[in-house]
N, C-alpha and C positions, 0 to 999 in steps of 0.2 A: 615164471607165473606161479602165484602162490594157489597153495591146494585146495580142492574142492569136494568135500564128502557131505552126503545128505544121509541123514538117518529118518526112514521111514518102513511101513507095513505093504505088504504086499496088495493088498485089498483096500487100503486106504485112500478116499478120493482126495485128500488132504496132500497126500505125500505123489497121489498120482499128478496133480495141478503145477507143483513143482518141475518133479520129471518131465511134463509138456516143456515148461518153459525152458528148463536150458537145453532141453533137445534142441528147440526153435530157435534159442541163442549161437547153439552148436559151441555148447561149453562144455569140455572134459568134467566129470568127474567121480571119483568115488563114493558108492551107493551101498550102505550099511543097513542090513535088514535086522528089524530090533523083533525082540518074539516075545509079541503081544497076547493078550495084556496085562498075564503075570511075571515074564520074565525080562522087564528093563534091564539095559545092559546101564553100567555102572555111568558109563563114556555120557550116555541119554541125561542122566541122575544130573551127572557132571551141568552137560551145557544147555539143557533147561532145567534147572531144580525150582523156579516157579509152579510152571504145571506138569510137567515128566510127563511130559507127550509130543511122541512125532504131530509132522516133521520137522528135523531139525536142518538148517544149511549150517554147514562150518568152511568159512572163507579165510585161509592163511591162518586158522586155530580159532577165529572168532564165531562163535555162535550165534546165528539169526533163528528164531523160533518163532510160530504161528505163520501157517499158509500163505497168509494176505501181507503180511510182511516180506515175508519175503519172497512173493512171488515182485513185490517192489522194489525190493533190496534188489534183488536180479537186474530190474530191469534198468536202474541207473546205474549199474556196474557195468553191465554189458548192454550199451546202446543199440549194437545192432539187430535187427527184424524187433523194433519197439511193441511192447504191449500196450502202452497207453498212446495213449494222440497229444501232438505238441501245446497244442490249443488249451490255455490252462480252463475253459468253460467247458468242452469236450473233455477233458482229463476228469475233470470232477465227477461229469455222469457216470463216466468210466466207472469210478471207483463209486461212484454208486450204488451202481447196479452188481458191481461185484460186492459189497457189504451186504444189501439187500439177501441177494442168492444164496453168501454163504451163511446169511443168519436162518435161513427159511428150509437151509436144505436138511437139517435133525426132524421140524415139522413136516416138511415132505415124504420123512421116511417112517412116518408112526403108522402107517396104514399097513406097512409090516408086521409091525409089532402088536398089532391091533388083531382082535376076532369079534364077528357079529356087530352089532348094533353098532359098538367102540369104533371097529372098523371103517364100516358106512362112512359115520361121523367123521372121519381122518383121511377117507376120502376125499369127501367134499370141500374140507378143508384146503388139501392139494389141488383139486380143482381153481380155488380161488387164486392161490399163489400163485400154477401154471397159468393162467388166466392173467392175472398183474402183466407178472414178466412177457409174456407173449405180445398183448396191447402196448405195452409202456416202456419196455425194458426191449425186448427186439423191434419190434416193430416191422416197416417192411423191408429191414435188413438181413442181408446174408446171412452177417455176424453181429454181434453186438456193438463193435466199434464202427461197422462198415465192411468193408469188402476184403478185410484183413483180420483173422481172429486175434482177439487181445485179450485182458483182463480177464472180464467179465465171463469170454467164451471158457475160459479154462476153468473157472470157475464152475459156471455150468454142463463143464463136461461129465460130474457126476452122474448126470441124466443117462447118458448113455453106459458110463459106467459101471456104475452102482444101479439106479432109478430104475434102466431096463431089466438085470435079474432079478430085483427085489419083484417086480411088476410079472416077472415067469414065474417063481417061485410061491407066490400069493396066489396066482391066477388073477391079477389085475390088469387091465392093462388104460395106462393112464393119456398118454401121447400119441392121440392116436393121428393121420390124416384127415377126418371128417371134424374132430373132437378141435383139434388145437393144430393146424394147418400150418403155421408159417416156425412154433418148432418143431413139427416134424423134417421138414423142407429142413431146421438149423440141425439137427441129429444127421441127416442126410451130409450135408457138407461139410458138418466137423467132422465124423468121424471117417472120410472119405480122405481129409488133409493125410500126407503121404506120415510127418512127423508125428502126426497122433496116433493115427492105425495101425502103424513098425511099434507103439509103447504100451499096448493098452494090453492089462493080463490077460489070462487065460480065459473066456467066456466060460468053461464049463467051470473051470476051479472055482470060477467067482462064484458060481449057482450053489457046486456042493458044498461051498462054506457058509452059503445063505440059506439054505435048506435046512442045516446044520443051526444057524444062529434065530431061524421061523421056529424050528421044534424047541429050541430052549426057553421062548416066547410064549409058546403052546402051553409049554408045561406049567411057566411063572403063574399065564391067566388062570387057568384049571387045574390046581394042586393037585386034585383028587381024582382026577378022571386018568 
C-alpha cells in the first residue's frame, strides 16, 4: 500500500475536512502538523510551491493540494463509504454546494474580524448566505447528499468547527433553532456521527486561539486605542 501523509494546521477547517474523509474511508495515514503561518516546513515549500498552503495530501510521494481536490482525489482512490452520489446530476449538485460553501465560508467569517457598524453589516451578510444554504443547499435533508454525509457536509462542517467559537468568542450567535431551524437540526447530526466527534480539536484550544486572533483584529481596527 503506497504512503499516505497530509500536512495540515491544527485549527484549520481546511485540513480538518480532509481528516473527516479518510477517517470515513478508514485510510491509514501520516499526519504532518506545519507551524503556521510563519514557519513552513520546507517538505510544504516542496509539494505545493504554487500557493504554500495546507492541506497538502501526499499519496505514494505525489502531492494533491487544495481541500476540494482533494477531498475528490480521496474519494475516487478509495471507493468505499462514497462522498459523492453515483448519479452524475446528483454528483454535480454535490459539488455544488460544496464550491458554493467553501467559497462563502472567509465571508461568513468577517463578522469576526469585524467591530460596530462593520460588524452589524457582516452580519447580515451571513445571515443571507446561512439563509441560501439552508433553503437551497439542505433543504429538508439530514444531510447535504441525503441520509449519508458526503461532500458538501464536510465541507460545511466548519460551522461547527470553526463558526461555533468564532460565534462564543464575538458573542454572536448566528445558528440558532428559531433563526435557521433545519441547520441547526444538520449541527446536531453531524457532529453526533461517531467519525466526526472522535476528530474534532479541542473546543477550548480552538476558543483561546480565537480569542487570541479577535484581539489582533481589535488592535488592526483601532490602532490607537
Amino acid at each position: 500500500m503506497e504512503e499516505v501523509k497530509l500536512f495540515g494546521f491544527w485549527p484549520s477547517p481546511f485540513s480538518l475536512r480532509v481528516i473527516w474523509a479518510l477517517k470515513l474511508k478508514g485510510v491509514d495515514y501520516e499526519y504532518i502538523e506545519e507551524d503556521l503561518p510563519h514557519n513552513k516546513s520546507n517538505l510544504l515549500l516542496q509539494y505545493n510551491p504554487v500557493h504554500k498552503k495546507i492541506p497538502v495530501l501526499v499519496h505514494g510521494g505525489k502531492p494533491i493540494a487544495e481541500s476540494l481536490v482533494i477531498l475528490e482525489y480521496i474519494d475516487e482512490v478509495w471507493p468505499q463509504n462514497p462522498l459523492l452520489p453515483k448519479d452524475p446530476y446528483e454528483r454535480s449538485i454535490a459539488r455544488f454546494w460544496a464550491k458554493f460553501i467553501d467559497e462563502k465560508s472567509r465571508p461568513m467569517w468577517e463578522f469576526f474580524q469585524k467591530f460596530g457598524e462593520e460588524q452589524e453589516e457582516a452580519i447580515k451578510n451571513n445571515f443571507e448566505i446561512l439563509r441560501t444554504i439552508e433553503e437551497n443547499g439542505l433543504g429538508d435533508k439530514k444531510f447535504f447528499g441525503g441520509d449519508k454525509i458526503g461532500l458538501a457536509d464536510l465541507v460545511f462542517g466548519m460551522a461547527i468547527h470553526l463558526l461555533a467559537p468564532m460565534e462564543e468568542v464575538a458573542g454572536v450567535k448566528l445558528i440558532k433553532a428559531d433563526t435557521f431551524p433545519r441547520l441547526h437540526a444538520w449541527k446536531k447530526n453531524f457532529s453526533e456521527q461517531p467519525t466526526i466527534k472522535d476528530n474534532f480539536p479541542d473546543h477550548n484550544k480552538v476558543v483561546e486561539f480565537l480569542k487570541i486572533r479577535r484581539e489582533t483584529s481589535r488592535i488592526s481596527a483601532h490602532p490607537n486605542q
